[in-house]
Gaussian input, Z-matrix of N, CA and C with variables (Angstrom, degrees):
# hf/3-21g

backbone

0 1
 N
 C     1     B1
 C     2     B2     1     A1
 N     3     B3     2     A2     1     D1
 C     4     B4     3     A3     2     D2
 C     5     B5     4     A4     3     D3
 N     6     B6     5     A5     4     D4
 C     7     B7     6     A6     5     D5
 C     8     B8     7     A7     6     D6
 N     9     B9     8     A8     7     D7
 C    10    B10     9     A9     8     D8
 C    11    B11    10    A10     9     D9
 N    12    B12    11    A11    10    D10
 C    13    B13    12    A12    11    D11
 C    14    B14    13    A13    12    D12
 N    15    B15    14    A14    13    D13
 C    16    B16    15    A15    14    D14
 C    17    B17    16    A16    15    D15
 N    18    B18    17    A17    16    D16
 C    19    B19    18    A18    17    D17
 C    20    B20    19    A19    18    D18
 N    21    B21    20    A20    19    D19
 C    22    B22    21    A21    20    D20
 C    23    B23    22    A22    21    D21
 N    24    B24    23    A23    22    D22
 C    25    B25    24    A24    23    D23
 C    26    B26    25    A25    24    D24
 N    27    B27    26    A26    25    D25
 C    28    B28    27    A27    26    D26
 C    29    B29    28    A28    27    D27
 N    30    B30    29    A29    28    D28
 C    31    B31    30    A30    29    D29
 C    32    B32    31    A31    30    D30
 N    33    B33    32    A32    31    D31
 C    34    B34    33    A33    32    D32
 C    35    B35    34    A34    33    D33
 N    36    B36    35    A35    34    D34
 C    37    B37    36    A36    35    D35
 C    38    B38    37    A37    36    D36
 N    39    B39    38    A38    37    D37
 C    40    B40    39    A39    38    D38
 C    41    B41    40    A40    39    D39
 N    42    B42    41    A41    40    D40
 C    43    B43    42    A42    41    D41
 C    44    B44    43    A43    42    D42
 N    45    B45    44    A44    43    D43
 C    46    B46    45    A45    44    D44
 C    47    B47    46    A46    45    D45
 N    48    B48    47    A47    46    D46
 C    49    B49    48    A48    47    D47
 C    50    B50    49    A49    48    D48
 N    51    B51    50    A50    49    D49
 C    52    B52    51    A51    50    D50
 C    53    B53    52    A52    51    D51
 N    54    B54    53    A53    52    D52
 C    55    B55    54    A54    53    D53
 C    56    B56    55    A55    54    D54
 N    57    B57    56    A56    55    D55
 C    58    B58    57    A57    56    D56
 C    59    B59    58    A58    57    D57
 N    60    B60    59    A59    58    D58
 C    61    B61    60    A60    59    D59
 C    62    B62    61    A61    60    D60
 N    63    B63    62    A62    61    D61
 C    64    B64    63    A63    62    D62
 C    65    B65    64    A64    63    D63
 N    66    B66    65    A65    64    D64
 C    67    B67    66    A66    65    D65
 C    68    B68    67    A67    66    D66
 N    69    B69    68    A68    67    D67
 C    70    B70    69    A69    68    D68
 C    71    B71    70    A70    69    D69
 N    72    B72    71    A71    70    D70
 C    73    B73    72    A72    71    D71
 C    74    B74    73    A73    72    D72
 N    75    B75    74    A74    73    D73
 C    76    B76    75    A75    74    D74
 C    77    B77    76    A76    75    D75
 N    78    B78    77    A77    76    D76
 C    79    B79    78    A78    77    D77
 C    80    B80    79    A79    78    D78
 N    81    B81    80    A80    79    D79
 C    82    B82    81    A81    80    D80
 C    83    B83    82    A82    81    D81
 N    84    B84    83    A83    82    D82
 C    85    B85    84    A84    83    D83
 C    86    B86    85    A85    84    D84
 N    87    B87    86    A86    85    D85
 C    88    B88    87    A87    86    D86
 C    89    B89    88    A88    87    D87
 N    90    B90    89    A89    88    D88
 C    91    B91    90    A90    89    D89
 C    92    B92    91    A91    90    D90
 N    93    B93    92    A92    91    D91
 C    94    B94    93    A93    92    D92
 C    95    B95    94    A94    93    D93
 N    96    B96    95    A95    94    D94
 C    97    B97    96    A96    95    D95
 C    98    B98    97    A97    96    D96
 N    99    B99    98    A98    97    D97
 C   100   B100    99    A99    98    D98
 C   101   B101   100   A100    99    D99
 N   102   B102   101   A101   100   D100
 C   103   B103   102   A102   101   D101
 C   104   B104   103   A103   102   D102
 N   105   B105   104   A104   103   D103
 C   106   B106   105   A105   104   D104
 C   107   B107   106   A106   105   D105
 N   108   B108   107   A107   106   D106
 C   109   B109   108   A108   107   D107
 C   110   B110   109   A109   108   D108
 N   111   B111   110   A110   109   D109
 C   112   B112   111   A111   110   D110
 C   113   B113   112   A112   111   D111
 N   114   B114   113   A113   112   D112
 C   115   B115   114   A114   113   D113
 C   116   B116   115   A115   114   D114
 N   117   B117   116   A116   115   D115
 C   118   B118   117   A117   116   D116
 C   119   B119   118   A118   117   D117
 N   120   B120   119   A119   118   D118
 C   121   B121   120   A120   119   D119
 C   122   B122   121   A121   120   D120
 N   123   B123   122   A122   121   D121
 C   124   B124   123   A123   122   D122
 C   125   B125   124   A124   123   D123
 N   126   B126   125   A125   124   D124
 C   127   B127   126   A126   125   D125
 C   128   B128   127   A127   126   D126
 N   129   B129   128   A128   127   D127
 C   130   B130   129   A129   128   D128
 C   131   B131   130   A130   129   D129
 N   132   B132   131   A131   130   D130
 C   133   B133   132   A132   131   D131
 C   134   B134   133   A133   132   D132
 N   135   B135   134   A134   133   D133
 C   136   B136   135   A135   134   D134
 C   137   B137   136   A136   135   D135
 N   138   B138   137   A137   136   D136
 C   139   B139   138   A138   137   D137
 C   140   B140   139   A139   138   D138
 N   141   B141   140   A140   139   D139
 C   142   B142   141   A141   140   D140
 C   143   B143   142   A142   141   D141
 N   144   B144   143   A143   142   D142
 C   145   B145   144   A144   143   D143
 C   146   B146   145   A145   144   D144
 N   147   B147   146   A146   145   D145
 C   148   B148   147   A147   146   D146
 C   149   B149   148   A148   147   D147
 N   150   B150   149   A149   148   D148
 C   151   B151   150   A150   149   D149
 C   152   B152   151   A151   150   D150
 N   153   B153   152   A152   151   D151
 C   154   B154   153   A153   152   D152
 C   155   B155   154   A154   153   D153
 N   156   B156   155   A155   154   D154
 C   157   B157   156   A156   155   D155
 C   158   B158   157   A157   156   D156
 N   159   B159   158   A158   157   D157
 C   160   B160   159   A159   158   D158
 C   161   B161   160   A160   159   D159
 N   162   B162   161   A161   160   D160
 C   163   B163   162   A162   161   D161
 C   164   B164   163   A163   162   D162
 N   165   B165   164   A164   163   D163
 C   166   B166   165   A165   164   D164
 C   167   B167   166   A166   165   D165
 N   168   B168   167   A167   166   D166
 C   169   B169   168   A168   167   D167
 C   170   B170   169   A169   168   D168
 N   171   B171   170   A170   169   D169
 C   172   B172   171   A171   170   D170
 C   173   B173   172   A172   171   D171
 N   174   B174   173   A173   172   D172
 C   175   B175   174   A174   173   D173
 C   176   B176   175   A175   174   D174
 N   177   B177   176   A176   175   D175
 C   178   B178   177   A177   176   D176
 C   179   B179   178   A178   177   D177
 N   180   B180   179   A179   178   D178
 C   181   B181   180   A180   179   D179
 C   182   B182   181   A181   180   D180
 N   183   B183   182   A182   181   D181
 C   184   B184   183   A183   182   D182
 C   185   B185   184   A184   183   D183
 N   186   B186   185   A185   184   D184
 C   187   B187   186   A186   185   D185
 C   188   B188   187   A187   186   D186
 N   189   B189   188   A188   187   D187
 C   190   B190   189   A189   188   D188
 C   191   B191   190   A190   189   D189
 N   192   B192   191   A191   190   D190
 C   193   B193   192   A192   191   D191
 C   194   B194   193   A193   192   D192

   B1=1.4584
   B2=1.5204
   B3=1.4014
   B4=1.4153
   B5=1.4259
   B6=1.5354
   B7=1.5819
   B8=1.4550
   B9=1.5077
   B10=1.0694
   B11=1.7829
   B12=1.4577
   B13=1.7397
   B14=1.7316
   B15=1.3195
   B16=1.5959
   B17=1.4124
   B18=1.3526
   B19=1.6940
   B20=1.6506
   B21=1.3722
   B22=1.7072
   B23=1.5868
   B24=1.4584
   B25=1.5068
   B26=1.2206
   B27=1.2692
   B28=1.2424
   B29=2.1984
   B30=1.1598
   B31=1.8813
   B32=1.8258
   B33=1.2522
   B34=1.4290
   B35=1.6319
   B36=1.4200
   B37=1.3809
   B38=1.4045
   B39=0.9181
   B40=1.7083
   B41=1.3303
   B42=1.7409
   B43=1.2037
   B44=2.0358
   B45=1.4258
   B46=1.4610
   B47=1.8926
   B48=1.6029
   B49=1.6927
   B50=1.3581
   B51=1.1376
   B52=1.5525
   B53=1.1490
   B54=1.4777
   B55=1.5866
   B56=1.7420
   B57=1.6142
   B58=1.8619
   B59=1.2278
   B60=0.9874
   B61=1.4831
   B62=1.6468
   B63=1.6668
   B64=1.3345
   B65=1.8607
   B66=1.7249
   B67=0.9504
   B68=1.6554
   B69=1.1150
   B70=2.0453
   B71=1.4417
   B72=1.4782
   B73=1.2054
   B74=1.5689
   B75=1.0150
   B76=1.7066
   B77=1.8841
   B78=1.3957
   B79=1.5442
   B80=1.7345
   B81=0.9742
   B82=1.6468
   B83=1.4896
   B84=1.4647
   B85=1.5672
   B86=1.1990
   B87=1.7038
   B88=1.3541
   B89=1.4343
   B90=1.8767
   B91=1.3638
   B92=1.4247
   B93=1.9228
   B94=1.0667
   B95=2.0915
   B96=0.9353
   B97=1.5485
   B98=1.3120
   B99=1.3291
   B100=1.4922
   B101=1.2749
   B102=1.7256
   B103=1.6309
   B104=1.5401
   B105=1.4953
   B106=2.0330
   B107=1.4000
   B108=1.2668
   B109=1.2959
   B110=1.3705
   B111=0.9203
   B112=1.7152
   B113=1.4087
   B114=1.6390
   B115=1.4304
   B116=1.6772
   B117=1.2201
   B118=1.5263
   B119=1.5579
   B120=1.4483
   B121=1.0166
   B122=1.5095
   B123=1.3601
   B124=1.8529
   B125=1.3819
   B126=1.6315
   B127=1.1808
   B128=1.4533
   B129=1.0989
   B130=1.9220
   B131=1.9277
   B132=0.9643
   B133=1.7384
   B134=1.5409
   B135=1.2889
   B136=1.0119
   B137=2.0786
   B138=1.4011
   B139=2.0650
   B140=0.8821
   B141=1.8105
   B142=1.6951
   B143=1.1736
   B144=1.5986
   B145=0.7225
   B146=2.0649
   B147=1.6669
   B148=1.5567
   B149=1.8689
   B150=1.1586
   B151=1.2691
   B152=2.0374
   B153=1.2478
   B154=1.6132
   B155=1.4325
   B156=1.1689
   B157=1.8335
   B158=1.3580
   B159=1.2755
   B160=1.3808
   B161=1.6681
   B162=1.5255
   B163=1.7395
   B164=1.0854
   B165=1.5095
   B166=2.0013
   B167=1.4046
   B168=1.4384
   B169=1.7423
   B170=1.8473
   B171=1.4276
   B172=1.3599
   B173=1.9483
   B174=1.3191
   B175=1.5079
   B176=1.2888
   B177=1.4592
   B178=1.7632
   B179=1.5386
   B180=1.1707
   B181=1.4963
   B182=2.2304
   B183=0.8954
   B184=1.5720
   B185=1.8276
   B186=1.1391
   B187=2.2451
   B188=1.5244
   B189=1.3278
   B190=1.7575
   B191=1.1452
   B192=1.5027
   B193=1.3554
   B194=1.1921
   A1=108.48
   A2=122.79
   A3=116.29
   A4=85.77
   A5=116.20
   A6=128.19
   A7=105.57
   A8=114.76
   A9=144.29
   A10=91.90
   A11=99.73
   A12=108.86
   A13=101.62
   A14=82.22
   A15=97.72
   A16=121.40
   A17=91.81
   A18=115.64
   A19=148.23
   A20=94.14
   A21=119.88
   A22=101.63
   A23=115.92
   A24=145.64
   A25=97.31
   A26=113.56
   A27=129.50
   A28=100.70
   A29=89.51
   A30=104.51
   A31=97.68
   A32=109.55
   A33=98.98
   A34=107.13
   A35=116.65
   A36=98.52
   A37=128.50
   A38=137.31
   A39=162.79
   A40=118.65
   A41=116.30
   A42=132.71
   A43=77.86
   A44=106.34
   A45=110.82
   A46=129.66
   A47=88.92
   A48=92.21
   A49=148.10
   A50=106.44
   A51=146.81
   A52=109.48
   A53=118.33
   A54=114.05
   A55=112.72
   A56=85.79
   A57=87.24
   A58=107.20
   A59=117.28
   A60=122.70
   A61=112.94
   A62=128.30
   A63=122.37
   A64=86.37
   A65=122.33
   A66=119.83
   A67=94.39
   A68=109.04
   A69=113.13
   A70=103.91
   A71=108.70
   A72=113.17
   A73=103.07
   A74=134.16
   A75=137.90
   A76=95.20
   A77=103.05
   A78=104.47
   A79=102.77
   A80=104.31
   A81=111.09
   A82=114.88
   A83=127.84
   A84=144.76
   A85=87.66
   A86=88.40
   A87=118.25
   A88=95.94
   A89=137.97
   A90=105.71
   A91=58.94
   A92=128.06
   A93=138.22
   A94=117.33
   A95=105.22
   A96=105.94
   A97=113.10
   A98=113.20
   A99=122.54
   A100=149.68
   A101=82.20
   A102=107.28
   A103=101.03
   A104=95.56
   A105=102.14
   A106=126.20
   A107=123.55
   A108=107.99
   A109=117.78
   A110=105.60
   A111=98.95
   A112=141.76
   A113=95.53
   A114=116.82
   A115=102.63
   A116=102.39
   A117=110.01
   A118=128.98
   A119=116.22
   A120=145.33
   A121=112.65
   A122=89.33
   A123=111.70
   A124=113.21
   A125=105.12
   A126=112.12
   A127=133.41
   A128=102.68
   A129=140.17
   A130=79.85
   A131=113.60
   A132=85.49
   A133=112.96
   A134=126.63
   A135=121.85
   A136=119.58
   A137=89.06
   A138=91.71
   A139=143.87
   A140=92.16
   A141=92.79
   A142=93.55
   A143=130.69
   A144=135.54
   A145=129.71
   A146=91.58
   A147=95.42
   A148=115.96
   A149=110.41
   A150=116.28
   A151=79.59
   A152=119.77
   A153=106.26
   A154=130.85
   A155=118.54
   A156=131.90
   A157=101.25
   A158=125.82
   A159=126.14
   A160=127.17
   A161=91.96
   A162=101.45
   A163=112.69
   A164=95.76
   A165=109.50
   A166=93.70
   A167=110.58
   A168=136.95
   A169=89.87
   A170=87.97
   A171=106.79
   A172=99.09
   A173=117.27
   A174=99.38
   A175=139.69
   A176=101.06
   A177=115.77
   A178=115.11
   A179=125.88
   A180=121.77
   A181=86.16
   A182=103.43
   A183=99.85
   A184=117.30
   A185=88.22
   A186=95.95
   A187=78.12
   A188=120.79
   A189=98.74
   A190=130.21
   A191=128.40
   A192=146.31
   A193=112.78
   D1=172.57
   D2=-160.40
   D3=-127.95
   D4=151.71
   D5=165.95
   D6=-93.31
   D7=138.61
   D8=174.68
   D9=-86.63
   D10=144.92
   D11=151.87
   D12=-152.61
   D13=127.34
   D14=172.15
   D15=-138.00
   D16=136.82
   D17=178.60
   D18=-90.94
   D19=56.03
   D20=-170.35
   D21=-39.81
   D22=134.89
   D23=164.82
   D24=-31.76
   D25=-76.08
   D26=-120.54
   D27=-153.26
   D28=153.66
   D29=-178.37
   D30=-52.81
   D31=-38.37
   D32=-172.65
   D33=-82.74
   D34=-48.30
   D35=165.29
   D36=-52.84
   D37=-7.66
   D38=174.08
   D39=-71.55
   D40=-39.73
   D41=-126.56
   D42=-121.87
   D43=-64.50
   D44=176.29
   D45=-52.80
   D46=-38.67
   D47=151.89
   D48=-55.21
   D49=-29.44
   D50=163.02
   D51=-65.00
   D52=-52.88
   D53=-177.91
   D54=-68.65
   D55=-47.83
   D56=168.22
   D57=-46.95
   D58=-105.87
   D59=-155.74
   D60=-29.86
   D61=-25.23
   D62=-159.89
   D63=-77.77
   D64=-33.28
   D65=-149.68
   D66=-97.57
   D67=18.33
   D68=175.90
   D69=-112.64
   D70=-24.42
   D71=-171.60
   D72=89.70
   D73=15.75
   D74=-179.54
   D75=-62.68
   D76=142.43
   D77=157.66
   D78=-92.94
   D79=144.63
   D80=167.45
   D81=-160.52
   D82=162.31
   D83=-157.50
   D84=-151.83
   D85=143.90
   D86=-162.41
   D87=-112.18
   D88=177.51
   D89=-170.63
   D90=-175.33
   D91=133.01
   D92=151.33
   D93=-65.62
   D94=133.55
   D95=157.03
   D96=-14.18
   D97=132.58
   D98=159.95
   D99=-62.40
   D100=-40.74
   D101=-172.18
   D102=-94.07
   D103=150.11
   D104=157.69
   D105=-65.70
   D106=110.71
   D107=-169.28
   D108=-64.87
   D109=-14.84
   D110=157.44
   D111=-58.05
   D112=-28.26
   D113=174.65
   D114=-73.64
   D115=-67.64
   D116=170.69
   D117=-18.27
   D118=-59.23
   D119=148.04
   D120=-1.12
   D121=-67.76
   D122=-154.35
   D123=-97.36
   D124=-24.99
   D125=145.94
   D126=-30.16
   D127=-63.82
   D128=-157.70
   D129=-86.02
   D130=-57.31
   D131=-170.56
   D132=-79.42
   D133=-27.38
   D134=178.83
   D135=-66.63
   D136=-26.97
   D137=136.13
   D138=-51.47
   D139=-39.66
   D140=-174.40
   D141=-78.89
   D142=-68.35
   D143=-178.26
   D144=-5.87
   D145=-56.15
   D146=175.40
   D147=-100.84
   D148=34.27
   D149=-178.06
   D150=-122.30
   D151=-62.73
   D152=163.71
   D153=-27.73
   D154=-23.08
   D155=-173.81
   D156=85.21
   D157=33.12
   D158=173.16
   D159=-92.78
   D160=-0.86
   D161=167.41
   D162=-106.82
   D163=171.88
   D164=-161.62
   D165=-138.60
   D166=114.83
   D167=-155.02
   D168=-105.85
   D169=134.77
   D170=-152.46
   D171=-127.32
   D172=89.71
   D173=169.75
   D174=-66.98
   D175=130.81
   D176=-174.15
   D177=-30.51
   D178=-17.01
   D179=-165.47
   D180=-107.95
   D181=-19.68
   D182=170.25
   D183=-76.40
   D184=7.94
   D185=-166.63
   D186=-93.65
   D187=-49.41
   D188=-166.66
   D189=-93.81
   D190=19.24
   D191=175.10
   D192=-63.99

C-alpha cells in the first residue's frame, strides 16, 4: 500500500483530516514541524529581502582570497 502525506493550511484543515481518516479507520501519525520558526522566518525575508535588490552578489573565485 502507498503512504499518503498531506499538508493542511491551517488547524481546521488538520483537524477535518483527522476526522476522516479516524472515521475510515485509517492509522495515521502526526509529526510537528521541523524547522525553528524563527529560522523560517528569516529565511522567508531574507528572500524577500534579495528579490528587493537588497543583496550583495559575491563571486565564487572572491570566497578564496
Amino acid at each position: 500500500m502507498e503512504t499518503l502525506i498531506a499538508h493542511p493550511k491551517n488547524e481546521d484543515q488538520a483537524a477535518a483530516l483527522k476526522a476522516v481518516m479516524k472515521v475510515l479507520s485509517i492509522d495515521f501519525e502526526t509529526a510537528e514541524n521541523s524547522y525553528n520558526p524563527e529560522f523560517v522566518k528569516d529565511i522567508l525575508q531574507a528572500r524577500k529581502d534579495i528579490k528587493g535588490g537588497k543583496g550583495v552578489k559575491i563571486a565564487v573565485e572572491e570566497l578564496w582570497k
